[in-house]
N, C-alpha and C positions, 0 to 999 in steps of 0.2 A: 302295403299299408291300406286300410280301410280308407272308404272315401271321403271320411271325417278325419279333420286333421288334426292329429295326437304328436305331431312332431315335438321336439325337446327344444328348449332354450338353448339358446348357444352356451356354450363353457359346462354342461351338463353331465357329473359321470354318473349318478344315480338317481333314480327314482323312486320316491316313496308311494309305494302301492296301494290301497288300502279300500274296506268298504265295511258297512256298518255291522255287525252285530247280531244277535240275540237281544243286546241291550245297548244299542244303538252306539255301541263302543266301536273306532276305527282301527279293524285288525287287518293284517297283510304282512307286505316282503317289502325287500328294496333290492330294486333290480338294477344292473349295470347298464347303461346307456348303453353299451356294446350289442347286450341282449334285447334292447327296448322295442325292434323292430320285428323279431320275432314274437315278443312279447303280446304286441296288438293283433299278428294274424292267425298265429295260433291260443294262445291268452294263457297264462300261469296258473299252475296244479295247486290246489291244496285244499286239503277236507272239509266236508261238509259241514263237520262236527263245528268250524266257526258259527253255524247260524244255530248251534243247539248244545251251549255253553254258557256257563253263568259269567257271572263280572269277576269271578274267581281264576277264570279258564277250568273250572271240574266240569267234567261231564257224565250223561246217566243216559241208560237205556230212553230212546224216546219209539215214537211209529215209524221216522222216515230214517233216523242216523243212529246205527246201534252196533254193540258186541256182535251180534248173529252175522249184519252184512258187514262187516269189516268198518266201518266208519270210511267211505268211499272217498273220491276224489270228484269235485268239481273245478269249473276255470274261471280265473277274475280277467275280464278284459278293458282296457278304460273308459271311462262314462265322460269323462272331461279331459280337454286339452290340458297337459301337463303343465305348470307353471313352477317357475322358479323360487325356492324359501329362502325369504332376504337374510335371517339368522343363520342359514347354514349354507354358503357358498357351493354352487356345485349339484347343490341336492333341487329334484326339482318334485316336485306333490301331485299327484295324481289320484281321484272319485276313479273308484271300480264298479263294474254289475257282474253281478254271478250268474252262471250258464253252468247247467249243467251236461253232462258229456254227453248226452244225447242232444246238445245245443237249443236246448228248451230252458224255458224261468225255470229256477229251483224254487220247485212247489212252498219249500218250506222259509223262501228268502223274504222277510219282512218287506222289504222295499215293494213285492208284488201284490202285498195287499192295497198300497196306495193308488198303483198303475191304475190298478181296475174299479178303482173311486173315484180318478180322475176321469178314467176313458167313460167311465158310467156319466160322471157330471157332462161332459165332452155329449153324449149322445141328446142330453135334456137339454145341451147348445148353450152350455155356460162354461166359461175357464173359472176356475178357481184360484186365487190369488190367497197368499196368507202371511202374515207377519208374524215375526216371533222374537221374543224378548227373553232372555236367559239370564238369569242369577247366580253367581257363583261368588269361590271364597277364594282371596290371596292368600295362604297361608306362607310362615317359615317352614322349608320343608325339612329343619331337623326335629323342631317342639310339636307341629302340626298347628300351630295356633297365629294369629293374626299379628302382624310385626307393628299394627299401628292399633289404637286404642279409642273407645268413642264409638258414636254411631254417627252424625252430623249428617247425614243422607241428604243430598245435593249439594254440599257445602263446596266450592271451589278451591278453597283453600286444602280441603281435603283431597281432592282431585286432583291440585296441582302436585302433591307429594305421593300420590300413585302413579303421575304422570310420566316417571319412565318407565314401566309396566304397562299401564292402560294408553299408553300413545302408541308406543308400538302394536299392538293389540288393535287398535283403531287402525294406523297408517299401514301395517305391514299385509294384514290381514285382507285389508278393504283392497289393496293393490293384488293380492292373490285372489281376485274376482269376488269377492263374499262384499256385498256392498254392506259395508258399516254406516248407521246411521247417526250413531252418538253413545256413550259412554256414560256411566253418572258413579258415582257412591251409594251403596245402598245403607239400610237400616242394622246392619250391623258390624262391626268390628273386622275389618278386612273383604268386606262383600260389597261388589259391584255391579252393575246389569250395564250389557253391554246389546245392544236395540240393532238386528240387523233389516235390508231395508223390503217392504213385502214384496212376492215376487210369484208366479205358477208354484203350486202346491207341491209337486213333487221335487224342483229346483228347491221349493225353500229347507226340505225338510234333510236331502244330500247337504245343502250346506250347513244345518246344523250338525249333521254325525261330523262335514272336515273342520269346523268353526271349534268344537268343540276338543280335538285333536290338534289344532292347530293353535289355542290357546293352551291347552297345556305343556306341549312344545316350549314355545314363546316363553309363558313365562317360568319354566326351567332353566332356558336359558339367560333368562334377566334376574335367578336367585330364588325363584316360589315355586311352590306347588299350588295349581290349580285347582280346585274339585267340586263338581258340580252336584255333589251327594247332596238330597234335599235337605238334611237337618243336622247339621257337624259339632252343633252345638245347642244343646235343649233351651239354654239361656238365650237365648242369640234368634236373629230372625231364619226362617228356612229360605230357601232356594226354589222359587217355582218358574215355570215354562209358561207363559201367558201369550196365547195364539189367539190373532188377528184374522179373521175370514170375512170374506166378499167376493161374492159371486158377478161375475163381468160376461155380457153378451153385446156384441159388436161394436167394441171399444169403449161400453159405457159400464157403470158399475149397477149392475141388475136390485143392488139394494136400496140404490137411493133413490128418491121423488122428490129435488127440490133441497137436497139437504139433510132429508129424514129418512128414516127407515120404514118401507113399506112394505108393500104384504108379500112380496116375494122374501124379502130380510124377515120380515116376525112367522113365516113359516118355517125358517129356516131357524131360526131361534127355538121356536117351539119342540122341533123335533130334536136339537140340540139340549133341553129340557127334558125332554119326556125321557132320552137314553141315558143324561147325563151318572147318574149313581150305576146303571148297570156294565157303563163301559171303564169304569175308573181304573179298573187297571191295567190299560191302556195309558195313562197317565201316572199312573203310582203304582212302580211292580214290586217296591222292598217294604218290610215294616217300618227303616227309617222316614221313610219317606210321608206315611199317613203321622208321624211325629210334627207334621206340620199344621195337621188340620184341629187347629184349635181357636176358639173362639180370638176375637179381634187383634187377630194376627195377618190382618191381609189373604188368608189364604180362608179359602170357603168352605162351609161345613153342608152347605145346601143347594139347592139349585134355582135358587131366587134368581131373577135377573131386575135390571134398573137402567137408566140412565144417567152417563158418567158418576156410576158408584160403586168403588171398591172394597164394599164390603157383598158385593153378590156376586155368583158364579159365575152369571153372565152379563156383562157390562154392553151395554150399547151406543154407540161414540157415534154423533152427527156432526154434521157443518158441512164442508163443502164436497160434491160431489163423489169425487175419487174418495173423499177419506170415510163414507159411511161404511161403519163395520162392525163386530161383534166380537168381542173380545171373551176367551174363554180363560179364567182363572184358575183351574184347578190341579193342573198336573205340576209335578215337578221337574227339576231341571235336568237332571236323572234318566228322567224315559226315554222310549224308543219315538223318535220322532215321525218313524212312519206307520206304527201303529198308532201312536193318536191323534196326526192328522186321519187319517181312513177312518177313524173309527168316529170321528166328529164329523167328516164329512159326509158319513153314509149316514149317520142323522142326523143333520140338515136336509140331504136330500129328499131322506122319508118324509120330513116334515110338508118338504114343498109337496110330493110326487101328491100326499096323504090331506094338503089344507090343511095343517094341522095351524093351532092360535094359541098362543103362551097362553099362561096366566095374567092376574094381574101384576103391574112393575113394582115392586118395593122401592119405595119412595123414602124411605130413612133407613134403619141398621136395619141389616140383613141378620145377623147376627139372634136378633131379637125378634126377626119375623117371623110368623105362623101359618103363610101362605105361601110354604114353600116346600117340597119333600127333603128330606136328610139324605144326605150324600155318606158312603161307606167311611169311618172312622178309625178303621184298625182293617188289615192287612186280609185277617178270614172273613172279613164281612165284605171285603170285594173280591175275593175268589168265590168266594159263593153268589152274589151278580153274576158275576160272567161265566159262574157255570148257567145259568138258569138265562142268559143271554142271547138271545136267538140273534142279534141282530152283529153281537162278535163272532157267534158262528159263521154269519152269512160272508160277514167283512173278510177276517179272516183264514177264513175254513179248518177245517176240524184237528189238524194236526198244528198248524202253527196255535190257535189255541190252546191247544192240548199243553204243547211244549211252554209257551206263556205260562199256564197255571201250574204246569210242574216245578217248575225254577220258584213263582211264589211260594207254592206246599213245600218245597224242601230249604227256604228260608224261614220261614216260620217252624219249620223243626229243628232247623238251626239254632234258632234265637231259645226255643224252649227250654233244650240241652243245656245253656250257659248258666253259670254262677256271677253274676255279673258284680262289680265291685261296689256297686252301692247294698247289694245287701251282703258281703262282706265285713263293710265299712258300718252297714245300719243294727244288724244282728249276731257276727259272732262275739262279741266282746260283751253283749247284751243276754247270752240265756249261756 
């Protein structure tokens, strides 16, 4: 065994293997506890082609995993001490990292764009810390649609009748290390946001790809389908990812002076400003997902910032020391969590490295504001950002971008191809 300890739970015959995605979806094996030991010191075979796959599992010629080279083999070995899943006796869950067989980062592993936003923030002698808040839908998983009715968003009484869903969810969850910090109802018809607690940026972002696998789990097994697809219903509110940053140097939070956010924070804001429309998809890779950005829907059309106001991009939350922070609105719940930490984080830092100084703060509707630039609206207006993007080149580098924008370009010709049933429904009975 490695000098980190990966040992098993007692009563252990399998383990669920797994690490994030293309689209920060948790794919893998489940290995035999027999096999677990070999497992850690040599690590588990299986293709590249996981990190260059749509949400579909199809895949396409890309630069690093294709038809010509065989679509190769790499190895997963664990990231996290396996833990025991209170739903499935016996089975115990385990965070993977990809190595490739020359026992080097796979160039083209999402999780490596973060490391080196971290180790970067790491050299300017700050840790990054980040919180994040996820929206998702309970649905029945025969009709697809919500088993309760209403909106009532923070109602209790609502909550109490989610409650054997969303307590396990909470209790079960939070005891497989993912610190849960509370649960609510949200604003539509079977959707909830379930707040985990902030934590090192690259920790926080691992536990959203197993929070998010480990909620649909969960509640398969208590009778729903879980899905964090940002827009499941055009009537109904979308599902966004709303991340928490604050930057910490020796033990203290580098953004606060007193309460407030000072210039080390609104440089960091700033540069989180200036990048926010070129890196959106980072935050929003499917066309469902820009289905959300529509006026006073909570979710932002621009890159306005304010103080505690959710109707701008970037929210800015004060009071006591630890909690000054920046709240970024715009992606969905959907995305790959470690492309849009890296890609927020590296502007932030530009902003500091750069001095850079926001605008002025929108102090009413965002919505209605004119001192703010437009953020991407529709699907080919942020693949063309992030071609024209130097700063997701840098983040990412040229191949994982690459393969990002292809997965967009071949949904968007997807969606073009369709006959879709509202003009069906609207047109053929009509001409």
């Amino acid at each position: 065994m490695s000098e980190q300890d990966y040992s098993l739970p007692p009563g252990t015959h399998t383990v669920a293997f797994g690490m994030g995605d293309l689209n920060g979806i948790m794919r893998g094996k489940r290995i035999p506890a027999s096999h677990w030991e070999t497992t850690c010191k040599s690590g588990n075979a299986l293709s590249i082609a996981l990190l260059a796959l749509d949400m579909t599992s199809d895949v396409w010629d890309t630069p690093y995993v294709n038809f010509d080279n065989g679509y190769p083999d790499m190895h997963m070995f664990p990231l996290t001490r396996p833990v025991a899943t209170p739903w499935e006796p016996g089975v115990a869950f385990c965070m993977a990292r990809a190595e490739g067989m020359d026992h080097k980062p796979v160039p083209i592993d999402p999780r490596g764009a973060l490391v080196a936003q971290v180790e970067r923030a790491a050299r300017m002698g700050f840790e990054v810390k980040t919180g994040t808040e996820l929206e998702f839908y309970l649905l029945d998983p025969e009709t697809l649609r919500p088993k309760d009715t209403g909106i009532q968003v923070y109602s209790l009484a609502r909550a109490a009748r989610l409650e054997h869903v969303l307590g396990p969810i909470r209790q079960q969850i939070n005891e497989m290390g993912i610190a849960i910090e509370q649960s609510n109802p949200e604003y539509g018809p079977g959707q909830v946001e379930v707040n985990i607690r902030y934590d090192e940026a690259l920790k926080s972002a691992d536990q959203v790809i197993m929070f998010r696998s480990l909620v649909r789990q969960l509640a398969q097994s208590e009778g729903y389908m879980a899905t964090f697809m940002a827009k499941p219903f055009i009537d109904q509110s979308g599902s966004g990812f709303h991340t928490h940053y604050s930057l910490w140097k020796d033990g203290k939070n580098a953004f606060s002076n007193d309460g407030k956010l000072n210039d080390t924070g609104l440089s960091f804001l700033a540069g989180l400003q200036k990048h926010m429309a070129e890196i959106a998809l980072a935050g929003s890779s499917t066309p469902n997902a820009y289905r959300r950005r529509q006026p006073y829907t909570f979710c932002p059309t621009n890159n306005s910032w304010g103080y505690d106001n959710r109707t701008v991009g970037l929210r800015v939350i004060e009071g006591d020391d630890s909690a000054v922070r920046i709240e970024k609105r715009d992606a969905s719940a959907d995305c790959n969590p470690y492309y849009l930490l890296a890609c927020d984080i590296a502007a932030g830092l530009d902003g500091i490295e750069q001095g850079l100084r926001p605008t002025e703060p929108c102090m009413g509707n965002a919505y209605e504001f004119e001192g703010a630039d437009p953020l991407p609206l529709t699907l080919p207006d942020a693949i063309a950002a992030a071609k024209d993007s130097e700063l997701m080149t840098r983040v990412m580098g040229e191949d994982r971008k690459l393969i990002l924008i292809q997965q967009a370009e071949r949904e968007v010709e997807f969606f073009a191809q369709q006959v879709t049933q509202v003009e069906i429904d609207r047109y053929m009975r009509n001409f």
